[in-house]
C-alpha positions as CSV (number, residue, x, y, z in Angstrom):
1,X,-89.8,7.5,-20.9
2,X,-91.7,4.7,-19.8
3,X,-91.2,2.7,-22.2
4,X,-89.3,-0.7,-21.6
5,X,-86.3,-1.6,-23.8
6,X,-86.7,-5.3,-25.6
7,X,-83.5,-6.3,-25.2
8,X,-83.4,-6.3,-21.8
9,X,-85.7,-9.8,-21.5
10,X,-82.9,-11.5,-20.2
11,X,-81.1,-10.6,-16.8
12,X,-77.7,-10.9,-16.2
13,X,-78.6,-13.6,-14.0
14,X,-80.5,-16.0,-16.1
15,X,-78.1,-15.8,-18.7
16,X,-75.4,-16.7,-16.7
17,X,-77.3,-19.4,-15.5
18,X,-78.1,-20.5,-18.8
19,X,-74.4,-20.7,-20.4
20,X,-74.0,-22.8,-17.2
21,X,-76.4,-25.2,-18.0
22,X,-75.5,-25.4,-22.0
23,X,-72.0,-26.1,-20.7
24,X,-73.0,-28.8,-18.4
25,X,-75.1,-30.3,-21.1
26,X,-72.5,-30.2,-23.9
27,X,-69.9,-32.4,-21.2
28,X,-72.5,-34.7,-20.2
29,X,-73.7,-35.6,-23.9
30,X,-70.5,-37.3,-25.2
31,X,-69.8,-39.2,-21.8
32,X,-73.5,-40.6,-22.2
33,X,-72.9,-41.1,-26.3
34,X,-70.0,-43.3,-25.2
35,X,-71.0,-45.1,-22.5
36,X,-73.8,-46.3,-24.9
37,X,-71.7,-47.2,-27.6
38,X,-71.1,-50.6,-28.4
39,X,-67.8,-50.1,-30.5
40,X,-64.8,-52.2,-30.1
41,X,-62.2,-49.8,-29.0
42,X,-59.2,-52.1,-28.5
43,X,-56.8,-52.4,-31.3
44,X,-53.6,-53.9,-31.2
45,X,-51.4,-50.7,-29.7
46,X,-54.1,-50.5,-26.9
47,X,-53.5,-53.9,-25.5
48,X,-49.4,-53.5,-25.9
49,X,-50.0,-50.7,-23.9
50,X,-52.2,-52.5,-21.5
51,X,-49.6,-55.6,-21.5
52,X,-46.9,-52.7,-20.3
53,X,-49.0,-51.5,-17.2
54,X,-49.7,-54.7,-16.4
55,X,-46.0,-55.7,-16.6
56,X,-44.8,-52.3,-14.6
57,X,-47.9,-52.9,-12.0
58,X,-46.3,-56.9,-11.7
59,X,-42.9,-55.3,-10.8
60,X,-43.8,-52.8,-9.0
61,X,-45.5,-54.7,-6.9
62,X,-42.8,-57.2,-6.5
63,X,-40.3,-54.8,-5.5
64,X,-42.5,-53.6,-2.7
65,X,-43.0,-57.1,-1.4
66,X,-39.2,-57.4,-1.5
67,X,-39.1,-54.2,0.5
68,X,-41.4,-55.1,3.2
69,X,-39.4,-58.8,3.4
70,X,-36.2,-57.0,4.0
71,X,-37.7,-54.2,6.4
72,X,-39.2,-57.4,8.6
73,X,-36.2,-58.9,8.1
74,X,-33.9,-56.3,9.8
75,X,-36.6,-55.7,12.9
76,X,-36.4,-59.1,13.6
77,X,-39.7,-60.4,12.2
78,X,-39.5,-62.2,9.6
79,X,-38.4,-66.0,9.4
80,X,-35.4,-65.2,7.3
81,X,-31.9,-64.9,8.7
82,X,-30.3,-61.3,8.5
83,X,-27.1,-62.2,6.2
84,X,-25.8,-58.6,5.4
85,X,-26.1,-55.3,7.3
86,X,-24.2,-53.5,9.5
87,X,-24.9,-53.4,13.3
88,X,-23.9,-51.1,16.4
89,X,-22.4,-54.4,18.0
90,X,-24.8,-54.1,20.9
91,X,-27.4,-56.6,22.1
């Protein structure tokens, strides 16, 4: 009865901690792999795509500045006359 079993070489423990390490290791290979490569990764849909953020992110940005014009606008601080809007009629 003394005998130890072989199979038993490997806790619970250590195992777990292994699988936790071989799955670390298989996610940071391919990020290294890539960031080492020196493909050319654009094609021709990748920059019509990057042409259409860059379009949205132009717009986008425009309407905020047009927000914040308007918003100084009404509070009295910007340079621009106020030419529509409705007021309580007290000043």
């Amino acid at each position: 009865m003394t005998e130890k079993i072989e199979h038993e070489l490997l806790s619970r423990r250590s195992a777990f901690s292994l699988f936790g390490l071989a799955a670390a290791f298989s996610l940071a290979v391919p990020v290294t792999l890539s960031a080492l490569s020196d493909a050319e990764a654009q094609t021709a849909g990748m920059e019509r795509r990057q042409d259409r953020r860059e379009g949205r992110h132009e717009r986008r940005e425009d309407r905020r500045e047009g927000r914040q014009d308007r918003r100084e606008t009404r509070r009295g601080g910007g340079s621009k006359p106020e030419s529509t809007g409705t007021g309580t009629g007290t000043k």
